[in-house]
C-alpha positions in Angstrom: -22.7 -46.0 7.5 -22.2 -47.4 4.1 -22.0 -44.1 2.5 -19.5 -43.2 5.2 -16.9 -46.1 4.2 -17.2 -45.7 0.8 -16.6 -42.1 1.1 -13.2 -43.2 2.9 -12.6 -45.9 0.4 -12.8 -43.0 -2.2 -10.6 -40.7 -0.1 -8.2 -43.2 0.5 -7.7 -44.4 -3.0 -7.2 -41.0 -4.4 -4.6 -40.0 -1.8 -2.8 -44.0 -3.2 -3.5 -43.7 -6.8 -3.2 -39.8 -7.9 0.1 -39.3 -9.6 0.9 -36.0 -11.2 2.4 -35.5 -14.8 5.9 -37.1 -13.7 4.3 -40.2 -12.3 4.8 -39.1 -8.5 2.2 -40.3 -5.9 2.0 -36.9 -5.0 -0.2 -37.0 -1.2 1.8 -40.3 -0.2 4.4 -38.4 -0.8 3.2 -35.3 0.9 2.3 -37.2 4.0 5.6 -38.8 3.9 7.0 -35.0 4.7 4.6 -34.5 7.1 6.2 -36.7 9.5 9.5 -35.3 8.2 8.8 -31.8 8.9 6.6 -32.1 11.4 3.7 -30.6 10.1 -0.4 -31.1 11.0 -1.7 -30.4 7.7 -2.4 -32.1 4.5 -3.2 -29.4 1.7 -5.2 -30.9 -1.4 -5.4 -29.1 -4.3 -9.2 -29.3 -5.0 -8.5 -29.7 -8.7 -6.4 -32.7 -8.3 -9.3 -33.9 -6.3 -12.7 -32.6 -9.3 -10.5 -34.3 -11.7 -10.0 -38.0 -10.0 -13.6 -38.0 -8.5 -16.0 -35.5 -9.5 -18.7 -37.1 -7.7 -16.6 -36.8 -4.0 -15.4 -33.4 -5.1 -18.8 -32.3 -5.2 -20.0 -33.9 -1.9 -17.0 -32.2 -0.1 -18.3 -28.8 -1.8 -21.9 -29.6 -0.4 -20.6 -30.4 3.2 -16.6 -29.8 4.0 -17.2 -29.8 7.7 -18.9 -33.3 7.9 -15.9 -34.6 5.2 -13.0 -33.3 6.4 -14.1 -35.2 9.9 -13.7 -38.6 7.5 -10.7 -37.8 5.7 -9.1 -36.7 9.1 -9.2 -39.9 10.2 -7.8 -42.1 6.4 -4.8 -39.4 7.3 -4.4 -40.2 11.0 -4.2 -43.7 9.9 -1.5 -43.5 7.1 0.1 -41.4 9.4 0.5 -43.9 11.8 1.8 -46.7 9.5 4.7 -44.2 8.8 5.0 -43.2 12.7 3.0 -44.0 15.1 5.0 -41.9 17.8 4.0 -39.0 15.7 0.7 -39.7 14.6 -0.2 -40.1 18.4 1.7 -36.9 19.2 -0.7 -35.1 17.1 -3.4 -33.8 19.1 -5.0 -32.5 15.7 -4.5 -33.2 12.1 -6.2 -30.9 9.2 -7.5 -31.3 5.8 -7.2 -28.1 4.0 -8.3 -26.8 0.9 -6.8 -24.6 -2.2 -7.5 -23.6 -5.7 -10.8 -24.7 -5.8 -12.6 -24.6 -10.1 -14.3 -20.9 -9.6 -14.1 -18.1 -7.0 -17.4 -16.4 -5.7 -17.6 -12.3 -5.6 -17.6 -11.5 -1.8 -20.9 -9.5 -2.2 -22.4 -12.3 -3.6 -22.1 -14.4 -0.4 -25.3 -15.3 1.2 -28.1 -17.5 1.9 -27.6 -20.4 -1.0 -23.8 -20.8 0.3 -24.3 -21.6 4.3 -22.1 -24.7 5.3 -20.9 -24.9 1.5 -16.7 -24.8 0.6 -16.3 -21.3 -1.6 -13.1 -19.4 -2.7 -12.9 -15.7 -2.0 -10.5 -12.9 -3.0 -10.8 -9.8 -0.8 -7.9 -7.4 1.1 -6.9 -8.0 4.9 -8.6 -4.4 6.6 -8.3 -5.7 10.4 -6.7 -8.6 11.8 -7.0 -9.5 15.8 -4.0 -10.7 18.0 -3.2 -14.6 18.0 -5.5 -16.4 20.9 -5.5 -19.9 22.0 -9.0 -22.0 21.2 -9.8 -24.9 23.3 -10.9 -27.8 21.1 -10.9 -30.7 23.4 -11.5 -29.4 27.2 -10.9 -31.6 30.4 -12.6 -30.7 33.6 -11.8 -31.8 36.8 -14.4 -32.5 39.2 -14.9 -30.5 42.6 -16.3 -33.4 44.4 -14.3 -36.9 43.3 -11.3 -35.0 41.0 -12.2 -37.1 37.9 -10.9 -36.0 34.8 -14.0 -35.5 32.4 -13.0 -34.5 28.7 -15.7 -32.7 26.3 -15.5 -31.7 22.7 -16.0 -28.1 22.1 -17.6 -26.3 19.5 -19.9 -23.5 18.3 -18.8 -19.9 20.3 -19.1 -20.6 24.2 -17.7 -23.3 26.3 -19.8 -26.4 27.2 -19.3 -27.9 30.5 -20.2 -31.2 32.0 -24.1 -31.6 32.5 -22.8 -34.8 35.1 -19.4 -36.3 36.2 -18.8 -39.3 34.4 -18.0 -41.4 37.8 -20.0 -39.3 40.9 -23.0 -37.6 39.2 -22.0 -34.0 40.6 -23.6 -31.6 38.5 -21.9 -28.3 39.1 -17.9 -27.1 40.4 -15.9 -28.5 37.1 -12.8 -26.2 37.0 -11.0 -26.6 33.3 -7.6 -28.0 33.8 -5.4 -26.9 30.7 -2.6 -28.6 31.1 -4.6 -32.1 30.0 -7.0 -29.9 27.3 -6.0 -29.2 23.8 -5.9 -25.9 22.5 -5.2 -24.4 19.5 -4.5 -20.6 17.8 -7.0 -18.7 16.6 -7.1 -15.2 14.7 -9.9 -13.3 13.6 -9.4 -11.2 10.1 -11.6 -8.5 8.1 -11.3 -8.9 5.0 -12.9 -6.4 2.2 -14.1 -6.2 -1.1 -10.7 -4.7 -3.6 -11.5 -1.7 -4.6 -11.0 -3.2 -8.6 -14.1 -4.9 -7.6 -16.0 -2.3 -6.2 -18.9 -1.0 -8.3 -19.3 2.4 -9.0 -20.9 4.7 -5.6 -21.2 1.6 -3.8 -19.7 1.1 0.0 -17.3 -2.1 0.0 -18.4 -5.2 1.4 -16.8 -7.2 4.3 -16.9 -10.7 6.1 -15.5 -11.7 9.0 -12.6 -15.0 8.9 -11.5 -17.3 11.7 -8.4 -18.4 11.0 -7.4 -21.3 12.9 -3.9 -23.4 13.7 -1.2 -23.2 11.6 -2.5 -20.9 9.0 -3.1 -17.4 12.1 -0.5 -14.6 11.4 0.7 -15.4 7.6 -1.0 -12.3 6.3 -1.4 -8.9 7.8 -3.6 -5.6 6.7 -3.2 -4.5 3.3 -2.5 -8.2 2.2 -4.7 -9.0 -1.0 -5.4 -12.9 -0.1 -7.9 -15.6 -1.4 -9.3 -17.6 1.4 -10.9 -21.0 0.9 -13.4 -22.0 3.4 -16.9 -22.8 4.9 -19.4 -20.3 5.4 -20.6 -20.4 8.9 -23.7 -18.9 10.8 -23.2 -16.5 13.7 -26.5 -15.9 16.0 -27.7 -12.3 16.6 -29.3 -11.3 20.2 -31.6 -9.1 21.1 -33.5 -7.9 24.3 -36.2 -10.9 23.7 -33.5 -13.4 22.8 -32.1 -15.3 20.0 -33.5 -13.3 17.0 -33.9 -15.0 13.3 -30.6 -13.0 11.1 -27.8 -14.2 11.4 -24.4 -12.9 10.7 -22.1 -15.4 7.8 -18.7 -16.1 9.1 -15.6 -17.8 6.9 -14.1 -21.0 8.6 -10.8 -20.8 6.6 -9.4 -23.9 5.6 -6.6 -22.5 3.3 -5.3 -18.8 2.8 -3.0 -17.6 0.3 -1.5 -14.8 0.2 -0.9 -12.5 -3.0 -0.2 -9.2 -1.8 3.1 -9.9 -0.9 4.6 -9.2 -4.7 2.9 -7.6 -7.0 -0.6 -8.0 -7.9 -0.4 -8.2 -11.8 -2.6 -9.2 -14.4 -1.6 -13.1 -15.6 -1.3 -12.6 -19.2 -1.3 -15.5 -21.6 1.4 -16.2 -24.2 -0.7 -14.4 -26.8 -1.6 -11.6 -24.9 2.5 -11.5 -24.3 2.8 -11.5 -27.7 0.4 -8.6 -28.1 2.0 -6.6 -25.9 5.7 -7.2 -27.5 3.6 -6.4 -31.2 2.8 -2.8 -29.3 6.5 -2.6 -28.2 8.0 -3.4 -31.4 6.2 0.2 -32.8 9.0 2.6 -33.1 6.2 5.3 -31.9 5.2 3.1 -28.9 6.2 5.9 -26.1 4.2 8.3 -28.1 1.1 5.7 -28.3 1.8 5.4 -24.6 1.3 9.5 -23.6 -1.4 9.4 -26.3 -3.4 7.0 -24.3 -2.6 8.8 -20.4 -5.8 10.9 -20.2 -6.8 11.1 -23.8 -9.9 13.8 -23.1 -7.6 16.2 -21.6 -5.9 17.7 -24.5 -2.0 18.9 -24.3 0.0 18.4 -20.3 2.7 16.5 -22.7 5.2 16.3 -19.3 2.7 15.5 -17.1 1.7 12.8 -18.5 5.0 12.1 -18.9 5.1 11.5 -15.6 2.4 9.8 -15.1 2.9 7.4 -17.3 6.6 7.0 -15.4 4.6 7.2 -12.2 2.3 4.0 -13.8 5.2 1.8 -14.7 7.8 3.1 -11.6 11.6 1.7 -11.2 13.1 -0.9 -9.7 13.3 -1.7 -5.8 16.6 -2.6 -4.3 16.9 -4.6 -1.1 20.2 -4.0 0.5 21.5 -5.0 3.8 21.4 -1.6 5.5 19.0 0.2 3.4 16.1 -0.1 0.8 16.1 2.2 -2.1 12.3 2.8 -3.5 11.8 2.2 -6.9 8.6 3.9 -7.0 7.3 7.3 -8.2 6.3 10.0 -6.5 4.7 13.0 -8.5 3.1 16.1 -7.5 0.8 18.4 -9.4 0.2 21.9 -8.4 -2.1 24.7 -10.1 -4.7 26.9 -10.9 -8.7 25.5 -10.3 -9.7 23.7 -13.7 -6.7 22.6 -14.9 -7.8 18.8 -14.8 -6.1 18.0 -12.6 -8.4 15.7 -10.6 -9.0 14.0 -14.2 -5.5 13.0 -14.3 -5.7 11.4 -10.8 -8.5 9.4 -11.6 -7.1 8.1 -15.0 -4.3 7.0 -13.3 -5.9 5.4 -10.4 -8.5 3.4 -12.9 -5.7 2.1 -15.3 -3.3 0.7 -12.5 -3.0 -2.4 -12.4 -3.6 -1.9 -8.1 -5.0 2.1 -8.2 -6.8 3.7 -4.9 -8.3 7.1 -5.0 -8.6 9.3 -1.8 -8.7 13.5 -1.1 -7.1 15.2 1.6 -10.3 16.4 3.4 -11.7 13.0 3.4 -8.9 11.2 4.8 -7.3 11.3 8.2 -4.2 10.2 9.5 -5.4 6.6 10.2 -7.6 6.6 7.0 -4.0 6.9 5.1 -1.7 4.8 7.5 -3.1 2.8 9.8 -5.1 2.9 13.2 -5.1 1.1 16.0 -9.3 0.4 17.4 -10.8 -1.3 19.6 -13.4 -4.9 18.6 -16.6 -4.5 19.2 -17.5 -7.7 22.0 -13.9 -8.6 23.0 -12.8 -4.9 23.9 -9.1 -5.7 22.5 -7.2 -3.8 20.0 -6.6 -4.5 16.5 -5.7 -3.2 13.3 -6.9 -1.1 10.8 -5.2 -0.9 7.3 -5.2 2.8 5.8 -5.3 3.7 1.7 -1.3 3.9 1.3 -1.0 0.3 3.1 -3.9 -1.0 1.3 -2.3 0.5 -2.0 0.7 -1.6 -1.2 2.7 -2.7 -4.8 0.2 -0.2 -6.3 -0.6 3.6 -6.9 -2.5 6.1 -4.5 -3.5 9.1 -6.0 -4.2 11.9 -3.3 -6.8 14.7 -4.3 -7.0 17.7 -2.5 -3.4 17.4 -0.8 -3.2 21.0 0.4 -6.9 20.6 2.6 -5.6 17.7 4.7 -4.9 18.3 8.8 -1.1 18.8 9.9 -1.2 16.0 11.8 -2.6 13.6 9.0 0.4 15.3 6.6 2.7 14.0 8.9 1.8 10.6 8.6 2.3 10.5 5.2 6.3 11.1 5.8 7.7 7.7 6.3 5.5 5.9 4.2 7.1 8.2 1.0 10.5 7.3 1.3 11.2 4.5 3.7 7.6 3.3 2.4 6.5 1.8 5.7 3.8 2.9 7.9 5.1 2.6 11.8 2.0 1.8 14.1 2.8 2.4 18.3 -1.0 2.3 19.8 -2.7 0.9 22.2 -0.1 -1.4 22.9 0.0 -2.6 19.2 3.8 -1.8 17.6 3.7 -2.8 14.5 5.0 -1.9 10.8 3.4 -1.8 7.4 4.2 -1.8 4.1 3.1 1.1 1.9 5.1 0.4 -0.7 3.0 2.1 -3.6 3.5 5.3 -5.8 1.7 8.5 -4.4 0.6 10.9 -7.2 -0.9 13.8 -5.4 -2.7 17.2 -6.4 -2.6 20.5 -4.5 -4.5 23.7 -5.0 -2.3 27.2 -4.4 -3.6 28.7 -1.4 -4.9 32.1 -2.8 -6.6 29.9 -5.7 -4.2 30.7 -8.5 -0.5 30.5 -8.5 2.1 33.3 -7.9 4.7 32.7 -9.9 6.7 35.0 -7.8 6.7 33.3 -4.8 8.3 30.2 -3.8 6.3 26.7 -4.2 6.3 26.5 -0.4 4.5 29.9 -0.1 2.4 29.2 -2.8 1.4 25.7 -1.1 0.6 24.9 2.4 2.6 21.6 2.5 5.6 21.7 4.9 9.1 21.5 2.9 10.3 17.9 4.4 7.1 16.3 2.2 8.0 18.3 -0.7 11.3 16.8 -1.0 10.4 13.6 -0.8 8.1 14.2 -4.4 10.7 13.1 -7.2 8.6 15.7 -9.7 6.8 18.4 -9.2 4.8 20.7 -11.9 2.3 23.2 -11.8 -0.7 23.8 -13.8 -1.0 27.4 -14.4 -4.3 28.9 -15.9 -2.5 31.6 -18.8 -4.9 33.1 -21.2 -3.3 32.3 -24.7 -5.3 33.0 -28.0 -4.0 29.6 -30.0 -3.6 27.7 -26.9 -7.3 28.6 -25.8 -8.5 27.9 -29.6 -7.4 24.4 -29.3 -8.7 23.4 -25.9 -12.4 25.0 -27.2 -12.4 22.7 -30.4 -11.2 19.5 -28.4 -14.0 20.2 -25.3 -16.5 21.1 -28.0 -15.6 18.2 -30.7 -15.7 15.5 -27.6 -18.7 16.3 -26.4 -20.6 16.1 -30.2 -19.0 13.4 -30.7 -17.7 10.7 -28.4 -16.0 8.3 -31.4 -13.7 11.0 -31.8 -11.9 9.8 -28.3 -10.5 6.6 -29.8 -6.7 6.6 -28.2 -3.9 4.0 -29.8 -4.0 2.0 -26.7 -7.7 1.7 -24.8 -7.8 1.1 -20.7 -7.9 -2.6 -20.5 -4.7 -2.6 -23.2 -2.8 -0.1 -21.2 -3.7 -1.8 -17.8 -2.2 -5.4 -19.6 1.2 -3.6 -21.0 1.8 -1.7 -17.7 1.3 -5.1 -15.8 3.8 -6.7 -18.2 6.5 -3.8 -18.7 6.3 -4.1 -14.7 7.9 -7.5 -14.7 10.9 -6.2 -16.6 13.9 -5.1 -14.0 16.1 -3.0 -16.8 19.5 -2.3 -15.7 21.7 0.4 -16.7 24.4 0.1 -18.9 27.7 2.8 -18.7 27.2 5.1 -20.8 24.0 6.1 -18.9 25.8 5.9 -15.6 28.6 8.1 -17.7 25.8 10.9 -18.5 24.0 10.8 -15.2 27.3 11.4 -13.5 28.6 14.5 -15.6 24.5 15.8 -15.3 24.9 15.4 -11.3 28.8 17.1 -11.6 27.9 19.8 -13.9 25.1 20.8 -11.8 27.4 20.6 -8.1 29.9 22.3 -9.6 27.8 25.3 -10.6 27.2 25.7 -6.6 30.9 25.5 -6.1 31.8 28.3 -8.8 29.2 30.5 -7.2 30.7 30.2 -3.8 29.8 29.3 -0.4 26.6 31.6 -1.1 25.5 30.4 -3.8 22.6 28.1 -4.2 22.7 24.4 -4.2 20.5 22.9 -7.5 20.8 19.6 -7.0 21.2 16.5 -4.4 21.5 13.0 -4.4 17.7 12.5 -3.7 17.4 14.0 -7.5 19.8 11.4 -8.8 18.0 8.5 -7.3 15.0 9.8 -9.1 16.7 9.8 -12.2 17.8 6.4 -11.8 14.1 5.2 -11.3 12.9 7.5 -13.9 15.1 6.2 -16.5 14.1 2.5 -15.3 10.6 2.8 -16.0 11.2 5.2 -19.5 13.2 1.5 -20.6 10.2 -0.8 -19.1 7.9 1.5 -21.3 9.4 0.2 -24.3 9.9 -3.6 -22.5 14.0 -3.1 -23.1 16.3 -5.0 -20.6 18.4 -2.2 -20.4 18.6 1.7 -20.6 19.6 3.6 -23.1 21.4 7.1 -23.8 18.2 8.4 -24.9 15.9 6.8 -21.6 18.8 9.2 -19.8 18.3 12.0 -21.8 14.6 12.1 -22.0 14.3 11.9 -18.0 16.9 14.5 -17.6 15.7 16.7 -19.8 12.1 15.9 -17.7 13.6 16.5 -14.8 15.1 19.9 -15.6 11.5 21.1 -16.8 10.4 20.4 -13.2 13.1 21.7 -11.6 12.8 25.1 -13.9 9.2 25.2 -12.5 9.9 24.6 -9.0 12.8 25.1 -7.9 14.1 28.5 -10.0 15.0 31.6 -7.3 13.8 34.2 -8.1 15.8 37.0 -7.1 19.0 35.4 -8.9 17.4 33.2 -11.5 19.3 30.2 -10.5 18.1 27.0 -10.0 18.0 26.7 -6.2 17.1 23.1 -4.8 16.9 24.7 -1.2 13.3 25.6 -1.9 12.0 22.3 -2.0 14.5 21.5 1.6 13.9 24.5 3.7 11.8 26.7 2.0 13.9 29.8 1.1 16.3 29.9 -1.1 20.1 30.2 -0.2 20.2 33.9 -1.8 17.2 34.6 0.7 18.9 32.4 3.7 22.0 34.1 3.2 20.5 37.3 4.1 18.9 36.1 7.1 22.3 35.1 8.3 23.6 38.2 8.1 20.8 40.1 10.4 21.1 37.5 13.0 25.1 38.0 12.7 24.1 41.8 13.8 22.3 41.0 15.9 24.4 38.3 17.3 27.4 41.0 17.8 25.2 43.5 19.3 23.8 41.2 21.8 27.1 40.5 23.2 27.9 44.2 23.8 24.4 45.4 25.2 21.8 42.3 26.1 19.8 43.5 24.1 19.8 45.0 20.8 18.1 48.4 19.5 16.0 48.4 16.6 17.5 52.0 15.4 21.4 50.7 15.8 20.8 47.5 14.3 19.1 49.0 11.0 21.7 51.4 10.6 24.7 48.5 11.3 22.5 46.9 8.9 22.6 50.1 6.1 26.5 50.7 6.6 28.0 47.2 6.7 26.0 45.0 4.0 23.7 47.9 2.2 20.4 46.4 3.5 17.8 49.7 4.0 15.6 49.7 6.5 12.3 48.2 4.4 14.4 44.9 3.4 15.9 44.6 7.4 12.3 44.7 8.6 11.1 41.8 6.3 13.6 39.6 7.2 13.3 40.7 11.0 9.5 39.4 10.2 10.8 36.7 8.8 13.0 35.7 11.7 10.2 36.4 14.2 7.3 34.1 12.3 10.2 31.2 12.6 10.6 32.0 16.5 14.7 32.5 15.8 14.4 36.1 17.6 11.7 37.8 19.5 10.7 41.7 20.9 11.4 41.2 25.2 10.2 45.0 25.0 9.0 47.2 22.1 12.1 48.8 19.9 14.4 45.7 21.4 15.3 42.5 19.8 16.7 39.1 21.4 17.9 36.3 19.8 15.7 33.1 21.0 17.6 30.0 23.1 
C-alpha cells in the first residue's frame, strides 16, 4: 500500500512540477483543456515522463495496466478541483501513452514482452466496424429488481454469482441504460513491406482500439501504436490449451500515413543533399544511379526517375488534380524490364512490388471479408491503397483478369479505391504512382500494329498512363557490342558497379526533393501553351478527318513532369529548360505510341479508342453505306454494298471486308442471314 501512494505521490508531482522549455506546467495545463474541451484523456509523452522519473517510467514500462489504474485516479481528482460537475460526468478517464525512448520490430513481439508497454510501427491491413464494450455492467434481478453493478473484463461477460440483497443466483437481465459502455474497434496491422526481410511472409498482430482513439485510421494507414501486449486463450476439443495468441491494448495511435512517409533527414544530411544539388551534372548523376546494371534505356529512366520524385497534388473544391506519375513499359522478353521495376520499387522512399498474375482485383484495391468468430464484415487493404503516398510497380500487367484490370481504373486518375460490399461503402486512398510492365501478346512487338493490338490492355487504362515506351529487342552490331562488355565486365567484376549516387543516397535526396512544391513561372506556361496550340492546330489544318495528337490529359502530364524534372535539381521553380526536356520526353513517347501508321501522323486516338482517326474515318464511311441501304431495303446485300463501296469512296472489295470484320468483332453490325448485313440497335 506504501508503494501504491508513493507511486501517486510521484505521479502527482510530475503532472505539478514538469514545465517544458518556456516554463509552462504543461499537464496542469492540459488537464485544464480537458474540462474545456471536454475530453477523457490525458496523453503523456513518455519522454517527458523517462526524463523527470526514470525510476516510475520504468515501473509503468513493467506494468502499464496496474499504473494507469493509479494515475486514473491523481487525474479524477485534479479534475474534480477544476469541475466537479465534469469530473463526475465522466464515466471513464484514460491515461494514454506516446513516443515512448525505442520502438520494437513487430516480428520481434513475443514471450519476454507480455503485459509490458511497447511501441510498434506496422500498416492498417483490416479494420472492424465501431462496437460498443460494456465496462461497468448493471443487472437487474428477476426476483427482487435490485440493481447489482459488476466490473467487466477479460473477453466474455461476467454475471452475478448472487444478488447483493436476495441471494437469487440465476435470471439477471443487463439493463444498459444504468451500465457504461464504451467503443471498441478491432485493427490488423502488418509488418511495412520496408521491413520485410527478403522471401519472408509479413507478420501481423491483432489491436483493440478502445474509446476515443476507434476510427482515426483506416487500411493502408502506416501508424505506430503504443500499447500493452495482452494474452488471448486458444480452445481446443479438450479445452483451454497452453498457446496463446498476443493481442495490443492500444493506449495511443498515431497516424503517419496520412502525408507522406519520408525519411526525417538531419540538418547535415540536408546539407548533403543541397552539396549533390549544387553539381551542375546532378540530373545526369541522377539517371546514372536509376538501374545502374542495366546499361543504356536513357528515357526510361528518365521516367522513372520522374516517376520516383512525381509532381505536385492540387486540392480544389470541385476536383483533385494528381500529381503523381504513371509510366508504362512495353516490349520484347529480356529487355529488363522487370529490373527496372524492382529498382524502383527498392529505392522509394514507400515502394510495393506486385505482378499481374499474382494479384486479383481485391489484392490491388480492396476487399470486403468476413472475421473469423464474429461472422461480420471488414476490410481488407489491397497493394495500390497500401502504396498510398508511394510507388506500385505492377509486373506482368498484360496477364492479369479483365475484371481485376478494371479495378485499377479509378484508383489511376481519381486515385481512390471505391469499396460497395457486403454492406461496407467505403473509399480509399491510393494515391501512389503506378509504373507498370506489359509483355506484347505474340512475344515481340509489331511495330506495325497499334499499341492496343500489340497489348491486351483495354484503351480507357492506356490513357490514363502519362508515358508509355516500348522496349524493342533490334539486333544492332555496336549496340549489341556494348551490352556484351557491360554484362560480361559486371559479372567479373562487381567494383565496377559503383554509380555517383548509391541506394540509401538516392532514397534520402528523393525523400527531400519530395518536400519541394516548385511552381511554374511564365515563360514555361508561355511554352507549354504554344507546344499544346501548335499541336491542336495541326488537327485543325488537317481537317475534320484528320487525327487528333494531343489532349489536355497530355498537358496535365507535362505540368507534373516538369514539376518533378525542377524537384530533381531541389529548385523552387521551373525553368525553360525543365519544359523543354519533358516536352521533348514526351514527344519521344508519343513518336513510339501513338504514330499512325498509315498516315505517319501522330494520332492520340490510339491510346482513347484504339484506332486511329484515319482508320475510324473509314469505318464511318461503310456504316454510312450501309446506313443508306438499310433504309431502302431492310437489309443490305453484301454484293451492292461492296460495289457502292468501290464507286463512291474507292474502297475494293479486300479493304470493305476488313473493316466489315472490324465492325462485326465490335458488335456495330451483324449477318441476320448469310450475304445480308444489319446495322445493330
Amino acid at each position: 500500500m506504501a508503494r501504491q501512494e508513493s507511486m501517486e505521490q510521484a505521479f502527482t508531482r510530475f503532472i505539478e512540477d514538469h514545465e517544458n522549455d518556456e516554463g509552462e506546467l504543461v499537464y496542469e495545463h492540459a488537464i485544464s483543456e480537458m474540462v474545456v474541451k471536454g475530453e477523457k484523456s490525458l496523453i503523456i509523452n513518455f519522454t517527458d515522463l523517462y526524463g523527470f522519473d526514470a525510476e516510475l517510467a520504468r515501473m509503468v514500462l513493467d506494468d502499464p495496466e496496474t499504473h494507469s489504474a493509479i494515475f486514473t485516479s491523481v487525474v479524477r481528482s485534479k479534475l474534480r478541483t477544476r469541475d466537479p460537475l465534469f469530473a463526475e460526468s465522466l464515466d471513464w478517464v484514460n491515461i494514454r501513452y506516446r513516443n515512448l525512448p525505442a520502438g520494437t520490430p513487430l516480428r520481434k513481439i513475443g514471450s519476454a514482452h507480455i503485459s509490458h508497454l511497447v511501441m510498434v510501427q506496422g500498416i492498417i491491413v483490416r479494420a472492424s466496424s465501431v462496437t460498443p464494450l460494456v465496462v461497468r455492467a448493471t443487472f437487474r434481478c428477476s426476483v427482487c429488481g435490485e440493481l447489482n453493478h459488476l466490473e467487466q473484463s477479460g473477453q466474455t461477460m461476467m454475471k452475478p454469482k448472487k444478488c447483493i440483497s436476495c441471494d437469487n443466483r440465476k435470471g439477471f437481465e443487463l439493463v444498459p441504460r444504468e451500465s457504461v459502455f464504451v467503443d471498441s474497434q478491432k485493427v490488423t496491422i502488418q509488418e511495412r513491406p520496408e521491413d520485410l526481410p527478403p522471401g519472408q511472409l509479413p507478420r501481423s498482430v491483432n489491436v483493440e482500439l478502445k474509446d476515443d482513439i476507434v476510427d482515426i485510421a483506416r487500411p493502408g494507414d502506416r501508424i505506430t501504436i503504443t500499447g500493452f501486449i495482452k494474452l488471448l486463450p486458444r480452445y481446443g476439443r479438450g479445452g483451454e490449451l497452453r498457446t496463446f495468441d498476443l493481442n495490443i491494448e492500444a493506449s495511443y495511435l498515431d497516424v503517419s500515413g496520412r502525408d507522406a512517409e519520408l525519411l526525417d533527414l538531419s540538418p547535415e544530411e540536408e546539407e548533403e543533399m543541397r552539396a549533390i544539388a549544387a553539381d551542375p551534372f546532378v540530373h545526369q548523376n541522377l539517371l546514372n544511379s536509376i538501374a545502374p546494371s542495366i546499361y543504356g534505356h536513357d528515357y526510361i529512366k528518365q521516367a522513372v526517375l520522374y516517376l520516383l520524385l512525381g509532381g505536385v497534388s492540387r486540392e480544389r473544391e470541385d476536383v483533385r488534380i494528381r500529381g503523381d506519375i504513371n509510366v508504362l513499359l512495353v516490349g520484347d522478353p529480356g529487355t529488363a524490364k522487370s529490373q527496372m521495376l524492382n529498382y524502383a520499387a527498392r529505392v522509394a522512399p514507400r515502394g510495393l512490388m506486385t505482378t499481374g498474375r499474382g494479384s486479383t482485383a481485391a489484392g490491388l484495391t480492396a476487399a470486403v471479408v468476413k472475421e473469423g468468430g464474429t461472422g461480420s464484415f471488414v476490410l481488407e487493404a489491397g497493394a495500390l491503397v497500401l502504396a498510398d503516398k508511394g510507388v506500385c510497380c505492377i509486373d506482368e500487367m498484360d496477364k492479369m483478369r479483365e475484371e481485376d484490370r478494371g479495378a485499377i481504373h479509378p484508383a489511376m486518375e481519381q486515385q481512390i479505391v471505391p469499396i460497395a460490399k457486403g454492406g461496407i461503402v467505403a473509399t480509399l486512398n491510393a494515391r501512389c504512382s503506378i509504373l507498370a510492365a506489359a509483355n506484347p501478346t505474340l512475344g515481340r512487338y509489331n511495330p506495325y500494329q497499334t499499341i492496343g493490338q500489340n497489348i491486351t490492355l483495354p484503351v480507357t487504362l492506356l490513357s490514363r498512363f502519362d508515358l508509355i515506351f516500348v522496349l524493342r529487342d533490334i539486333p544492332d552490331n555496336q549496340l549489341d557490342t556494348q551490352i556484351a562488355a557491360h554484362i560480361l565486365n559486371l559479372a567479373r567484376d562487381q567494383t565496377l558497379l559503383s554509380p555517383p549516387l548509391d541506394m540509401v543516397t538516392m532514397k534520402k535526396y528523393i525523400s527531400f526533393a519530395k518536400t519541394i512544391n516548385p511552381v511554374l513561372t511564365q515563360e514555361v506556361i508561355d511554352r507549354f501553351q504554344d507546344y499544346y496550340i501548335k499541336m491542336r492546330n495541326a488537327s485543325i489544318e488537317g481537317g475534320e478527318a484528320s487525327a487528333i495528337s494531343i489532349t489536355a490529359r497530355q498537358l496535365e502530364a507535362l505540368i507534373r513532369l516538369s514539376e518533378a524534372r525542377a524537384r530533381a535539381h531541389l529548385r523552387e521553380t521551373i525553368m525553360i529548360e525543365d519544359a523543354e526536356a519533358v516536352i521533348n520526353l514526351t514527344q519521344k513517347s508519343l513518336e513510339q505510341v501513338g504514330i499512325d501508321m498509315a498516315t505517319g501522323q501522330i494520332d492520340i486516338d490510339i491510346l482513347y479508342t484504339g484506332k486511329p482517326r484515319s482508320l475510324q474515318n473509314q469505318l464511318q464511311k461503310v456504316l454510312q453505306v450501309i446506313n443508306d441501304m438499310e433504309r431502302i431495303s431492310g437489309s443490305v446485300k453484301e454484293s451492292d454494298m461492296y460495289e457502292t463501296l468501290s464507286t463512291d469512296y474507292g474502297i475494293n472489295r479486300s479493304e470493305g471486308a476488313r473493316f466489315i470484320s472490324m465492325l462485326m468483332r465490335d458488335g456495330t453490325i451483324y449477318m441476320p442471314r448469310p450475304g445480308y448485313y444489319r446495322r445493330a440497335d
